[in-house]
N, C-alpha and C positions, 0 to 999 in steps of 0.2 A: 511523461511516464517512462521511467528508465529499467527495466528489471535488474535485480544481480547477474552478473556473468553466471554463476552455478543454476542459476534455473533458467535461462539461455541453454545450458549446454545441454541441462535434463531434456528440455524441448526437443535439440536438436538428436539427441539419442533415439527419442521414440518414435519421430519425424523418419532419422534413417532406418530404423526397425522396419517403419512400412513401406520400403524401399524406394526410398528416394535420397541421393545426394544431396549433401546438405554442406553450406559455407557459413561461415559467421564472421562477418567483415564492419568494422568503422565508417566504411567508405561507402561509395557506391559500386556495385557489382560491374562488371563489362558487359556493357552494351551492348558488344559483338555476339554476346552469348544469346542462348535461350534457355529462360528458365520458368516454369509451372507455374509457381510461385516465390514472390519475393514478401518476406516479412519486414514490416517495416514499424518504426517507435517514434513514436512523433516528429513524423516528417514535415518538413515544410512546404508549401506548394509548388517553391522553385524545383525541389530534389523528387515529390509526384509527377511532375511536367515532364522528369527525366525520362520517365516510362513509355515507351510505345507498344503495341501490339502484337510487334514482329519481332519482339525479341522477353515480352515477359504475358504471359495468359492470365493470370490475375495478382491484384496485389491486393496483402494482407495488413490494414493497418491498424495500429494500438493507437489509440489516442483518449481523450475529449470529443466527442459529438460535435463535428465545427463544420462548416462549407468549405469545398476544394473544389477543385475540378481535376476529373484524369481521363486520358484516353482508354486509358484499360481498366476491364469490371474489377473492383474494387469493396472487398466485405471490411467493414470498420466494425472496431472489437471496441464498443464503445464504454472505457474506461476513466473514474473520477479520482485520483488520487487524494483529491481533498476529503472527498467521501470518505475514504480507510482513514484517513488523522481524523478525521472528526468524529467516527465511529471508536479510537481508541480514545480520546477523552470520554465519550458515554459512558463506552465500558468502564474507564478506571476508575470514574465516581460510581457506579452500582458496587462495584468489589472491594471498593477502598473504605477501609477503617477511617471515622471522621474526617472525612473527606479527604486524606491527608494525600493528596496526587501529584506526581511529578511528572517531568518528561526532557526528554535531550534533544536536541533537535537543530539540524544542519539550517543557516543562515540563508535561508532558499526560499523564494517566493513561490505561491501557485494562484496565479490573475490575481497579482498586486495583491495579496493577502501573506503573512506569513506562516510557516508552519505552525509556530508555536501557537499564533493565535486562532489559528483555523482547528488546532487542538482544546485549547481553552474553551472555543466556543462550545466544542462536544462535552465539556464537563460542567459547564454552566446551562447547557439546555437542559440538564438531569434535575442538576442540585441548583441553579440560581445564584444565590451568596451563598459560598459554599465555605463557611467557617465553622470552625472545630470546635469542642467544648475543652478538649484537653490541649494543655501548650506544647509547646508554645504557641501561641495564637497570632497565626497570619490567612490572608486570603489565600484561598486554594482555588486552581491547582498554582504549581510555579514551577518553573521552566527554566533551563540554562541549553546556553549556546557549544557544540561543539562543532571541532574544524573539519579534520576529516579521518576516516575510519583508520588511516596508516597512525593518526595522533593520538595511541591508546593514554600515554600518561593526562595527556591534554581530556580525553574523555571522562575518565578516574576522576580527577578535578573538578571536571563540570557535576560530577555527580556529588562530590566532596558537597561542594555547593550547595546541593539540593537536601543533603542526609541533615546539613546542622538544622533544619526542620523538621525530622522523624516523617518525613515520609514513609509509605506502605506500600505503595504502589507507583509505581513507573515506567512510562512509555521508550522504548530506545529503537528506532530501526533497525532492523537484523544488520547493515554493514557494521555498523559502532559497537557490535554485542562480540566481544572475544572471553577467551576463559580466564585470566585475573577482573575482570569486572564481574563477569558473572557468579564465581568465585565470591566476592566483595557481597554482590546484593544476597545469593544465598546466607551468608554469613549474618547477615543484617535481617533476614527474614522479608527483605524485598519484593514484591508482587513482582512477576516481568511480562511486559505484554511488549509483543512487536508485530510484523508484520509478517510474519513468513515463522514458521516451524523448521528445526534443526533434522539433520539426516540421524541413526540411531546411534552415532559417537556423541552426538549432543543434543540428543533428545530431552533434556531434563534442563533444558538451558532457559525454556522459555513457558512462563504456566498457560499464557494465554494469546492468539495469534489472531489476527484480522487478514485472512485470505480469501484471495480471488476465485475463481473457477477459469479464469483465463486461458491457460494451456490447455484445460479441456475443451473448449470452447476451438480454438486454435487447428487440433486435432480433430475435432469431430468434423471441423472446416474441409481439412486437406483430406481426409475418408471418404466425406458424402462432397467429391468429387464436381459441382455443379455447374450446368454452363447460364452465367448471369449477362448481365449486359448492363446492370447498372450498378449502383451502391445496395448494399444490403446494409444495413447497421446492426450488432448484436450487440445487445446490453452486455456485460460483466456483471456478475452476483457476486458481494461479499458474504461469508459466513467466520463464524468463530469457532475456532478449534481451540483444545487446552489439554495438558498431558494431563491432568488432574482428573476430577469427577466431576466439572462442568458448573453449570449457572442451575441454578433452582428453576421452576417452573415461574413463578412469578418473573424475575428477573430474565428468562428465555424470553417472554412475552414483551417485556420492553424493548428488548434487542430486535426481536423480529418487526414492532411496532415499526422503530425508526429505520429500517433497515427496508421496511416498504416505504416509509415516507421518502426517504433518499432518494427510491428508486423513481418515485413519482413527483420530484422537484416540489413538495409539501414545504419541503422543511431545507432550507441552504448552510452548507457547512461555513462559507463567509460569511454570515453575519446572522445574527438571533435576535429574536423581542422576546427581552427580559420579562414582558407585562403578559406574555399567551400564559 
């Protein structure tokens, strides 16, 4: 799990508000120092091992619920990114006209699964065979490959792609989402769901978002101050926000459904039984 740089920085803003210094580095911090806390993004065991006592008081890590080992108390902010892709194909088949779902999606595994299919699964747990009554008639959802967020013409295309099927709805990561595509899918009457909501210059960029509670989670970490001595694990909660006027009452209740099954390992975003 990687965050955007801008909601890294949001964190690190309100982080220093409660005054504390606060760096944001690639690297590993110096050792020589001493620091309260060190946040850390899916770290490896070798770069946890880095940490001793006498120079860090507790580490905060984002990941997967996985075994490690650290010398120092360590609260894990236990995060599934496969969860959020798989909760936005649910949603896109409840909100999508005859099924008709797309999505864009970076060439990027999450445990030997890919996104796009870790997506598909979530739209096929909804709807099954989820074919259209009006053409053109193909299996839904469908999917195209993009490179990376700097390659907007390369994005455009993938999307090209996807429209000569009349798509309604489509899933794009906030990195990939700039203003000629969005632009584009307005024009088209495009659903947009991603993962993260725009600041209020681009508030209208996105109808429907799959977010964490994470940085609150984070913050309420570094406030209620505590002295641990082991692992704490905290779940991450996704919820859905929309600049719109939201999901019906019916359709809230499937959302919240799988949204508990998720949380309680029910229901796997790699891989589905067609026949439940």
């Amino acid at each position: 799990f990687f965050p955007s740089f801008s909601s890294v920085e949001q964190l690190s803003t309100t982080i220093s508000n409660l005054g504390y210094e606060v760096t944001i580095n690639d690297n590993l911090p110096d050792t020589q120092e001493f620091y309260r806390f060190i946040l850390l993004f899916s770290p490896s065991q070798e770069t946890i091992s880095q940490f001793q006592p006498q120079t860090v008081d507790n580490l905060l890590i984002v990941d997967e619920n996985k075994d490690f080992n650290s010398q120092v108390p360590v609260t894990l902010f236990d995060i599934s990114p496969a969860d959020r892709i798989f909760i936005a194909g649910y949603l896109s088949a409840i909100i999508s006209n005859d099924w008709r779902v797309g999505g864009l999606f970076p060439s990027e595994m999450i445990n030997n699964t890919s996104m796009d299919q870790i997506f598909q699964n979530g739209v096929k747990f909804f709807c099954g065979r989820c074919l259209p009554v009006f053409g053109p008639i193909v299996n839904f959802p469908i999917t195209a490959s993009v490179a990376t967020p700097e390659d907007e013409n390369g994005t455009i295309q993938a999307f090209g792609t996807l429209s000569t099927n009349k798509v309604n709805t489509v899933f794009i990561p906030s990195p990939f989402l700039f203003e000629d595509l969005v632009i584009l899918l307005q024009q088209t009457k495009t659903t947009i769901i991603s993962d993260s909501m725009f600041d209020s210059d681009r508030s209208d960029w996105v109808d429907y978002a799959i977010i964490d509670n994470l940085s609150t989670l984070i913050i309420e970490r570094i406030q209620n101050d505590l002295n641990q001595e082991s692992v704490v694990v905290v779940p991450v909660d996704y919820s859905i926000m929309t600049s719109g006027e939201g999901l019906s009452t019916g359709k809230n209740n499937f959302i919240s459904k799988l949204l508990n099954e998720l949380k309680n390992n029910f229901v796997s975003p790699y891989s589905i039984n067609m026949n439940e």
